[in-house]
C-alpha positions as CSV (number, residue, x, y, z in Angstrom):
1,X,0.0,0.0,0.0
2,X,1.1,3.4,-0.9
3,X,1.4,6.0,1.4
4,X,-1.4,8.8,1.5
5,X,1.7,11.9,0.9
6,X,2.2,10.2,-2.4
7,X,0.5,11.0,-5.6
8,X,0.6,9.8,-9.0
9,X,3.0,12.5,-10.1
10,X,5.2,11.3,-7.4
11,X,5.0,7.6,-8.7
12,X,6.2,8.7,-11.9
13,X,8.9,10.8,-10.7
14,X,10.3,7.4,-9.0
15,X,10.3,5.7,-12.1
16,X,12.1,7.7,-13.9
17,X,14.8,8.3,-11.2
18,X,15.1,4.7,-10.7
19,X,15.6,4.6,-14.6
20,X,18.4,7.4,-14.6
21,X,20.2,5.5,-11.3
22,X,20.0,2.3,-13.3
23,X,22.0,3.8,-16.2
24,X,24.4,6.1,-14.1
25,X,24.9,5.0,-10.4
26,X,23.8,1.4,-9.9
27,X,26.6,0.0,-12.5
28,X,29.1,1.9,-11.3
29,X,28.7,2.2,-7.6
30,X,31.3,-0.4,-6.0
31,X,33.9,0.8,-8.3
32,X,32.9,4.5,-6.3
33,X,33.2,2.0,-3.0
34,X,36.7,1.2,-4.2
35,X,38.2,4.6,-5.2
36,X,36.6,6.2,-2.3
37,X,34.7,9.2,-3.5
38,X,31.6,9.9,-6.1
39,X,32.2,11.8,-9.6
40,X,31.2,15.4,-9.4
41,X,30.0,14.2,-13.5
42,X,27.0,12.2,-11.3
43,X,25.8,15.6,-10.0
44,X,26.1,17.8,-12.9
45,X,23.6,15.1,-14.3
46,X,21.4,14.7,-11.3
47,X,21.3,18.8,-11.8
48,X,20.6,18.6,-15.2
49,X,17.7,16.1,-14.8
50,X,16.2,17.9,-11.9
51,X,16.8,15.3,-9.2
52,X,18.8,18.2,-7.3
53,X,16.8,20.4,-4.8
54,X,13.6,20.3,-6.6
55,X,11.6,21.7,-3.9
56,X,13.5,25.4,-4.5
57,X,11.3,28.7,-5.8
58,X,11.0,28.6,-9.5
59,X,12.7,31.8,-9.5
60,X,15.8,30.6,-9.0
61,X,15.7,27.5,-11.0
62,X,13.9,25.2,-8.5
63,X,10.8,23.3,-9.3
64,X,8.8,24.1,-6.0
65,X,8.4,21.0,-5.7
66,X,6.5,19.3,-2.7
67,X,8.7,16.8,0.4
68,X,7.0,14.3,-1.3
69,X,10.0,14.6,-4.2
70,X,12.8,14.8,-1.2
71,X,11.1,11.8,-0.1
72,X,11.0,9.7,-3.0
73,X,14.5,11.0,-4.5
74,X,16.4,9.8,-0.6
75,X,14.8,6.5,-0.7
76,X,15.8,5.6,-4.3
77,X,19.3,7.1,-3.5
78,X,19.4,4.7,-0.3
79,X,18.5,1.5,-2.5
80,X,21.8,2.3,-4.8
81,X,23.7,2.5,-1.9
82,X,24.3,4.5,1.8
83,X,27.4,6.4,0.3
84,X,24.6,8.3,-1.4
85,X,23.5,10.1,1.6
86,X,25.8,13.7,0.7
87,X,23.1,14.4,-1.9
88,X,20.2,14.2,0.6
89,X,22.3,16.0,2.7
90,X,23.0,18.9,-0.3
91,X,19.1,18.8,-1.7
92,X,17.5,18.5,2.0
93,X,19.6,20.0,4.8
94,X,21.9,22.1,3.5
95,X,20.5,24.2,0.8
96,X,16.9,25.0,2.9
97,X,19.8,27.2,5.6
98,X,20.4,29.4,2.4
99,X,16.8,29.4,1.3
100,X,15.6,30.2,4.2
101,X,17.8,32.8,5.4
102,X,19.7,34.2,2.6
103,X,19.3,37.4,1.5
104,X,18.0,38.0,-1.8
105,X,21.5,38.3,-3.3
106,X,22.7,35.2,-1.5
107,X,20.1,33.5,-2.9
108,X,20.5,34.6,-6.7
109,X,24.3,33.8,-6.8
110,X,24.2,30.1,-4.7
111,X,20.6,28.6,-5.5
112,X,20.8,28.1,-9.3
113,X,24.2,26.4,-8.8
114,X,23.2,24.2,-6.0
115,X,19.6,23.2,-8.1
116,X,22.6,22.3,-11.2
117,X,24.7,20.5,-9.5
118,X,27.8,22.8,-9.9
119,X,27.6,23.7,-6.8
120,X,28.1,21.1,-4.0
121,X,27.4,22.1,-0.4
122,X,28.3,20.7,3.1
123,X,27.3,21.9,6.9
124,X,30.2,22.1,9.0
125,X,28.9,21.4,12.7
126,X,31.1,18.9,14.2
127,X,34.8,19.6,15.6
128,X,37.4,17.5,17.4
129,X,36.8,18.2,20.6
130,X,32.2,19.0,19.9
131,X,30.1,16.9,18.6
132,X,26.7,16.7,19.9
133,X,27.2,19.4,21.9
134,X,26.9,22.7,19.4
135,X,27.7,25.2,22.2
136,X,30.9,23.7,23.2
137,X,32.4,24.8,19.2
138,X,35.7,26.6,19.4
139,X,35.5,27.9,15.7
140,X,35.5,31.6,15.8
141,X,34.7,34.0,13.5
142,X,35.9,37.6,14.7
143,X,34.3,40.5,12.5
144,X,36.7,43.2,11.1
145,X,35.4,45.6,9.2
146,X,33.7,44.6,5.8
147,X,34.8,40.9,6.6
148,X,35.2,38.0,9.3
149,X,38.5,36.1,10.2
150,X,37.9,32.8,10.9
151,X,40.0,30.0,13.1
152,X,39.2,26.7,13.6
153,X,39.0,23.1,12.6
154,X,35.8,21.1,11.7
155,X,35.9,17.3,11.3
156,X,33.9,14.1,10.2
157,X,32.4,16.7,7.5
158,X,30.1,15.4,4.5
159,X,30.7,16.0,1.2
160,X,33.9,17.9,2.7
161,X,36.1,16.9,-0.3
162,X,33.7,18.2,-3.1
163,X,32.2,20.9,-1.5
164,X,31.9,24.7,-3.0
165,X,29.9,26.0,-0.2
166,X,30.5,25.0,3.4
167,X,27.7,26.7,5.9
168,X,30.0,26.7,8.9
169,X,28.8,26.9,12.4
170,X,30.6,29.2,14.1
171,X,31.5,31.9,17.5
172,X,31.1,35.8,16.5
173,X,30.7,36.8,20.1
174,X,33.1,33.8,22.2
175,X,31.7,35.5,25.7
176,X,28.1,33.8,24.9
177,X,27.8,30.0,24.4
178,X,24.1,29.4,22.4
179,X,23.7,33.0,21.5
180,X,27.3,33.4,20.3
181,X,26.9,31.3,17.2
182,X,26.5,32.4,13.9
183,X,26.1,30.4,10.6
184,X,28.5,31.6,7.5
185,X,28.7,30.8,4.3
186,X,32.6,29.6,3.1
187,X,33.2,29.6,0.0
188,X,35.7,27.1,-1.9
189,X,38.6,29.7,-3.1
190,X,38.4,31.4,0.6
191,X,42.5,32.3,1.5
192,X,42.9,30.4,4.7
193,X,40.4,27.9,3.8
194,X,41.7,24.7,3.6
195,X,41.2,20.1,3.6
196,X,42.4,18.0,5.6
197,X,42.6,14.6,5.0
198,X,39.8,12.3,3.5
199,X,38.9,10.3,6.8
200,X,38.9,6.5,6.2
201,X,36.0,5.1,7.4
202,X,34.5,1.8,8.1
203,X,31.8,2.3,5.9
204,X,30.5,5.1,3.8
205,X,33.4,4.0,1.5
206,X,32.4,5.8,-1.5
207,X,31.2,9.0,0.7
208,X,33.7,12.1,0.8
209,X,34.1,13.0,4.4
210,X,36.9,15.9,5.7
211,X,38.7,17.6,8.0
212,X,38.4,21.4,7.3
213,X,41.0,23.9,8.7
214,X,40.9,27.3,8.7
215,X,43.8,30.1,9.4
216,X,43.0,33.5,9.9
217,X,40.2,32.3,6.8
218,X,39.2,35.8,5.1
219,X,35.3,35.7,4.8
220,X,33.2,38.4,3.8
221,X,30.8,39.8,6.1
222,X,28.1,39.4,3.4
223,X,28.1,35.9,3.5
224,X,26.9,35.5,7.2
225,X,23.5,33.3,7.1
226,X,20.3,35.7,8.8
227,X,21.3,37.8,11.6
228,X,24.8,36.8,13.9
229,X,24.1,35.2,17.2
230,X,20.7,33.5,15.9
231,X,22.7,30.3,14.5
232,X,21.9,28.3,17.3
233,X,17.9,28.9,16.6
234,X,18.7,27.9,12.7
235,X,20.1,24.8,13.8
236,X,17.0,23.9,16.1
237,X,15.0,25.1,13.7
238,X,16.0,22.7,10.8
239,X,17.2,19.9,12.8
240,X,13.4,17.9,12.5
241,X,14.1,17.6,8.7
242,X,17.0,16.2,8.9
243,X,16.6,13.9,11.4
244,X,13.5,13.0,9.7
245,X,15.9,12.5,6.5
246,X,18.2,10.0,8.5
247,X,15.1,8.1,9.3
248,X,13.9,7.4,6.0
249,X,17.2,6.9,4.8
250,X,17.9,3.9,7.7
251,X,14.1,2.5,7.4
252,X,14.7,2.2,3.2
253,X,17.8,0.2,4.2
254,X,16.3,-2.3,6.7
255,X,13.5,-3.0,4.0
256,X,16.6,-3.7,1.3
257,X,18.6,-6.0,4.2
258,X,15.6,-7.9,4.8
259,X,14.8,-8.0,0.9
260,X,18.4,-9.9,0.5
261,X,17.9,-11.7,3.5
262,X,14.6,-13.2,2.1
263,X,15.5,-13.9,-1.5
264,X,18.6,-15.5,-0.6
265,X,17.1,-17.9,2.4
266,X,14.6,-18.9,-0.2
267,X,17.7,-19.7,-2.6
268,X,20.6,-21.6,-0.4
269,X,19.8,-25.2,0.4
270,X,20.9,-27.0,3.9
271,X,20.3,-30.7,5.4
272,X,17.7,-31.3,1.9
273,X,15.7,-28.5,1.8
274,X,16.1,-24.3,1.5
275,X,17.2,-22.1,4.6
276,X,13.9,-20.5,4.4
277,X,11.9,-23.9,5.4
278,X,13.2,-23.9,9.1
279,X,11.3,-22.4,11.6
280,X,13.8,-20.6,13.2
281,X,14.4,-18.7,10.0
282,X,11.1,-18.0,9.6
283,X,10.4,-16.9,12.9
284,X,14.0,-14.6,12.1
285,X,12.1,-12.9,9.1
286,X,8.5,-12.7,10.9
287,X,10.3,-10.3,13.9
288,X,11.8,-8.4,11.4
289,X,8.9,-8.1,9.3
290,X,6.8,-7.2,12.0
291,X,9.3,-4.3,12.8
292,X,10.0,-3.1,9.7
293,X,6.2,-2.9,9.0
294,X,6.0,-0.6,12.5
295,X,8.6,1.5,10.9
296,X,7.5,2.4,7.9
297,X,4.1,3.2,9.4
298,X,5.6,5.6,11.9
299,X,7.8,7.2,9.3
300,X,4.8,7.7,6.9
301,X,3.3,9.6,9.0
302,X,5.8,11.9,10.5
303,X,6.3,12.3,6.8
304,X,3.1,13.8,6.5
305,X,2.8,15.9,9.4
306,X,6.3,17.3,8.5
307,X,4.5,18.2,5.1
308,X,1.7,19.6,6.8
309,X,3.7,22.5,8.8
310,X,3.8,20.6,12.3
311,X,6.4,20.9,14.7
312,X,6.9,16.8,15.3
313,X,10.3,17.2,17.0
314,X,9.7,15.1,19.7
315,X,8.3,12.0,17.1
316,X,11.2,12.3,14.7
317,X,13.9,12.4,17.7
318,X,12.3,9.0,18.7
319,X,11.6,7.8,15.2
320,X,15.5,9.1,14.0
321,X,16.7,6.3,17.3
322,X,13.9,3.7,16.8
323,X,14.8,3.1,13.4
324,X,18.1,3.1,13.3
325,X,18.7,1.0,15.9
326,X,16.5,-1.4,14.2
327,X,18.3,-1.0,11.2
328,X,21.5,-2.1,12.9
329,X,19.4,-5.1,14.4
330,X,18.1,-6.3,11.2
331,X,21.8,-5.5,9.5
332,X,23.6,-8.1,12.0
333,X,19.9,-10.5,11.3
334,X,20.3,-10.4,7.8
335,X,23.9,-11.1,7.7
336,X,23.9,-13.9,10.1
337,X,21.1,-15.2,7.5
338,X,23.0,-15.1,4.8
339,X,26.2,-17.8,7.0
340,X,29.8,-17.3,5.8
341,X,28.4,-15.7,2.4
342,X,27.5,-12.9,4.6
343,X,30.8,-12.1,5.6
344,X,32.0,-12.0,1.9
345,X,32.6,-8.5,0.2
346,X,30.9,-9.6,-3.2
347,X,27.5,-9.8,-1.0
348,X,25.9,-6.6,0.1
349,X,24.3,-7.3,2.9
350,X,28.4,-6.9,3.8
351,X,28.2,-3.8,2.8
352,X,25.2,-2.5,3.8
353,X,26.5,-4.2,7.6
354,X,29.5,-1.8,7.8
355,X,27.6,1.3,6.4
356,X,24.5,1.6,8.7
357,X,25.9,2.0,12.1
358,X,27.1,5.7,11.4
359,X,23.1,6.6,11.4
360,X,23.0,5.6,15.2
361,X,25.4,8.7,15.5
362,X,25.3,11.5,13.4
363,X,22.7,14.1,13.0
364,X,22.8,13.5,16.8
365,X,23.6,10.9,18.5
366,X,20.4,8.3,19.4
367,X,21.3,9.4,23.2
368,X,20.6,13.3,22.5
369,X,17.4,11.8,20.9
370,X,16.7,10.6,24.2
371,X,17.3,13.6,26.0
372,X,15.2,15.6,23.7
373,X,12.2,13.2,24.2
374,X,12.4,13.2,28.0
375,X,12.7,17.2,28.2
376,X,9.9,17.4,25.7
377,X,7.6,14.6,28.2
378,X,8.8,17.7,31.2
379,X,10.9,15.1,33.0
């Protein structure tokens, strides 16, 4: 059954970016796994098919398209593969800071780029020493005259190899810890900007995630986000989105994992007879059916109350933990279902093992989910 938030248009949208991912990501995608980053060519061509920000005004290239799309475009991007994730992250949390809050100008000279795919952005939140704790950042950007100087070092960034516009979270005013921070736009050929290494990671293989440094980096006072000091409140105020986005993105995966899981039980014989035919197994796939089914109910409709203008915070912090912790459950599940095959790179169930339990972390870790929910309940 479909759910209610999609419509026929949406349906046909799918098909024909499951067609174009057939043709340009699918074949091509463990070779990306192996040389550790995705072409920039693969987003020129999402740009240029509209499968980049869709849901921008029309007046700066955007189809005002409805979440529906973001919806539809993440889940098909999560069936190719978790690498994919730094385009959800471009389309669905990065680019609504700079629609939101840009200025008009802001908006004219990043938005078109962004929608084309020649520009790729990032969000540059985390630092060595803060993580889930924003108002322990060090990064400061010090305002002098017609432009900021900024110090600092970001880490574990997405899309921090590609990117052409980093929104960096940052201290104008070091006295204050949530009012201090400010959001500002870097820009790629910024003196003082520059990469650290691409981190190695256990999964996300094919996903380009940095260290960024910057050394007395010379921003332009134009290119601060809204007003300084209300960065904290931009961050709070997009954070449902793309927690909601790390939701859908694990709950697509679990039904994939239990997809291989099931067709290959049915397939691999033992003692006379397929895996499939023992009640254990069968119980296996029942409890992870049953789950899975739970999931996708709760995300379909935080999906449309998100699109209906409601502030679900408290739902998508427990939906953003519930299923990806069950995602990791039915990861280890499905591998164990599949025996020493599992284990074997040329299976993707291996893959898709080592690449899911990063969602338990970032966009806040499943912990601060838990804190949210109890402060929300008045505990």
């Amino acid at each position: 059954m479909s759910a209610r938030y999609l419509k026929e248009e949406h349906h046909i949208f799918r098909d024909a970016f499951r067609k174009f991912l057939e043709k340009e990501a699918y074949p091509f995608y463990n070779d990306w796994e192996k040389q550790g980053i995705i072409p920039r060519d693969l987003w020129l061509k999402m740009g240029y098919n509209g499968f980049l920000c869709p849901w921008v005004d029309e007046q700066y290239g955007g189809l005002e398209a409805d979440f529906g799309y973001s919806v539809v475009i993440n889940e098909e991007l999560e069936k190719v593969g978790s690498s994919m994730i730094g385009m959800g992250l471009h389309s669905d949390i990065v680019v609504p800071y700079i629609q939101t809050y840009g200025t008009e100008e802001q908006k004219k000279k990043w938005l078109p780029k962004c929608i084309s795919g020649e520009f790729i952005t990032a969000i540059a939140m985390t630092e060595p020493g803060a993580g889930s704790d924003l108002a322990g950042i060090q990064t400061s950007a010090i305002k002098e005259g017609d432009h900021y100087l900024v110090n600092g070092q970001k880490t574990f960034i997405t899309n921090g190899i590609h990117a052409d516009l980093i929104v960096v979270v940052c201290k104008t005013n070091p006295k204050e810890k949530h009012k201090g921070i400010s959001l500002l736009v870097i820009e790629n050929d910024t003196p003082g900007f520059s990469r650290g290494r691409k981190l190695e990671k256990v999964g996300l293989h094919s996903q380009d995630t940095a260290e960024l440094i910057f050394e007395d980096a010379i921003v332009p006072a134009a290119n601060i986000l809204g007003e300084e000091g209300k960065g904290f409140y931009y961050l709070m105020d997009k954070l449902q989105q793309e927690r909601l986005i790390v939701g859908i993105c694990a709950q697509t995966s679990a039904e994939v994992m239990f997809k291989l899981a099931a067709n290959y039980v049915k397939e691999r014989q033992a003692f006379g007879q397929t895996v499939s035919k023992f009640q254990t197994v069968q119980f296996r796939l029942a409890e992870m059916a049953t789950e899975i089914e739970i999931g996708r109910t709760f995300i379909d409709d935080l999906i449309e109350q998100h699109m209906s203008g409601k502030d679900v915070v408290t739902k998508v912090s427990m939906a953003k933990w519930w299923l990806t912790d069950m995602a990791k459950k039915v990861a280890s599940e499905c591998m164990q279902l599949h025996g020493g095959y599992g284990y074997m790179e040329e299976y993707e169930i291996a893959r898709r093992y080592r690449d899911i339990p990063v969602a338990t972390v970032y966009a806040g870790t499943n912990e601060i989910m838990k804190t949210i929910i109890v402060k929300n309940m008045g505990l």
